[in-house]
N, C-alpha and C positions, 0 to 999 in steps of 0.2 A: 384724477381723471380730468380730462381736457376737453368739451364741445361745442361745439358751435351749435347757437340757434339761427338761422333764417327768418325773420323777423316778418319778412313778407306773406313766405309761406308754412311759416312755425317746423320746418325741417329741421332734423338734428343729426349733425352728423358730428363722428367722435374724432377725436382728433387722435388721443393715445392715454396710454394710462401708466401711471409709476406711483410707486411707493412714498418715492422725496423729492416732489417735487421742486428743482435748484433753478437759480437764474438762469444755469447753461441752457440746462432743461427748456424751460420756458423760453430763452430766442430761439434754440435751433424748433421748436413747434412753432414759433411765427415765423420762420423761415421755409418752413412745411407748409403753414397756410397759405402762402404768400410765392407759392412757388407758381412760375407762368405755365406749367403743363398740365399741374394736377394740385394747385392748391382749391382749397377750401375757399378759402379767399377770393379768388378769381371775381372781377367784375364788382366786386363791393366799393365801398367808399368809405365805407363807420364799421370800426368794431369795437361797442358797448361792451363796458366790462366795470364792474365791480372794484371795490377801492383795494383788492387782496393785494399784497405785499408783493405777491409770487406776480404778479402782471410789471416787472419791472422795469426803469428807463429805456434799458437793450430792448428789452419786447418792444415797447410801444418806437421805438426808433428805427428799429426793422420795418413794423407794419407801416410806418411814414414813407420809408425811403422806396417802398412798393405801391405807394398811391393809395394805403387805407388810413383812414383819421382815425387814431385812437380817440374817446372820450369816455374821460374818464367820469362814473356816475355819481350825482351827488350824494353826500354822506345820511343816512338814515332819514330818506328819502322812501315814499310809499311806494309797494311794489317794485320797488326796486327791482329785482328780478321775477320777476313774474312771466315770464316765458320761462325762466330757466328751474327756479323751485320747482315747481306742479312736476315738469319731467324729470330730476331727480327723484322726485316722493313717488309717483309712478316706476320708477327702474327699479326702485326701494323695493315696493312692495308686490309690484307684481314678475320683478324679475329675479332678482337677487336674493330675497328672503327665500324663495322655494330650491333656492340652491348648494349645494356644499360646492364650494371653489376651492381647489387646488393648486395654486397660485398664481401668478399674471397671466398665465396665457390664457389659462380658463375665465379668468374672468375677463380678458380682453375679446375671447368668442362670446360668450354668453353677451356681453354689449354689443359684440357687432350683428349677433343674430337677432337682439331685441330691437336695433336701430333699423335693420337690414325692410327695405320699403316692400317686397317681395311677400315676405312673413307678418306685416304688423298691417298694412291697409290701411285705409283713409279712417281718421276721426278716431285713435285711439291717441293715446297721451304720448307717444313715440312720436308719432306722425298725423297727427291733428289736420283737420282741415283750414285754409286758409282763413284768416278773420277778412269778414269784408265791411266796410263801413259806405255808405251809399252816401254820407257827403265829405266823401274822401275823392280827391280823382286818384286812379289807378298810380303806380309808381312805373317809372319807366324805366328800361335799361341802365345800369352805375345809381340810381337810385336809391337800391335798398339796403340793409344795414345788417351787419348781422352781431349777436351777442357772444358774450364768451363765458366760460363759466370756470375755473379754477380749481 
């Protein structure tokens, strides 16, 4: 499974799901994210990612040649993802364990209906409310950053 966190406003949205995950696999999804009409990516600048293997050269050279700066995280580094754990242990537990899944596609709805903003509302672990820090200025437009998760 492949998603993107919104760092901004702690949004997640999914990118896709596969069994084995391959190089191929992984550019043609930052080509997805990074696409001008309906990528994920759209208006970013940083996509934070993890040191995983599977985030490889092609990935991060796609996301350049589209205007987002790969950075890559440092190595056993505190909270490291801390936007992105909490919300997989939350899908864990309150979405997927109460489920019998019958293959990707079932489990590919069942994530889109636990992401889906409609059904989940503000200030649950899906869709959390905005962190705000009062001696932060606001982030502006191309500003924000979003994470990846593998």
């Amino acid at each position: 499974m492949l998603f993107f966190v919104q760092l901004e406003t702690c949004r997640i949205t999914l990118a896709s799901v596969t069994r084995h995950p391959t190089a191929d696999w992984m550019v043609q999804m930052s080509r997805n994210a990074t696409d001008e009409e309906s990528g994920h990516l759209l208006g970013q600048r940083y996509l934070l990612h993890d040191r995983d293997t599977r985030f490889c050269p092609a990935f991060r050279s796609v996301l350049r040649s589209a205007g987002v700066r790969p950075v890559v995280l440092p190595p056993q580094s505190r909270n490291l993802n801390a936007f992105a754990e909490p919300w997989v242990r939350s899908v864990k537990q309150e979405c997927l364990s109460k489920l019998i899944l019958f293959g990707e596609v079932a489990l590919r709805r069942a994530l889109a209906e636990y992401t889906e903003p409609e059904k989940v509302g503000v200030g649950t672990p899906a869709n959390p409310p905005a962190p705000t820090r009062p001696d932060e200025p606001a982030a502006g437009p191309g500003d924000s950053a979003q994470s990846a998760t593998g």
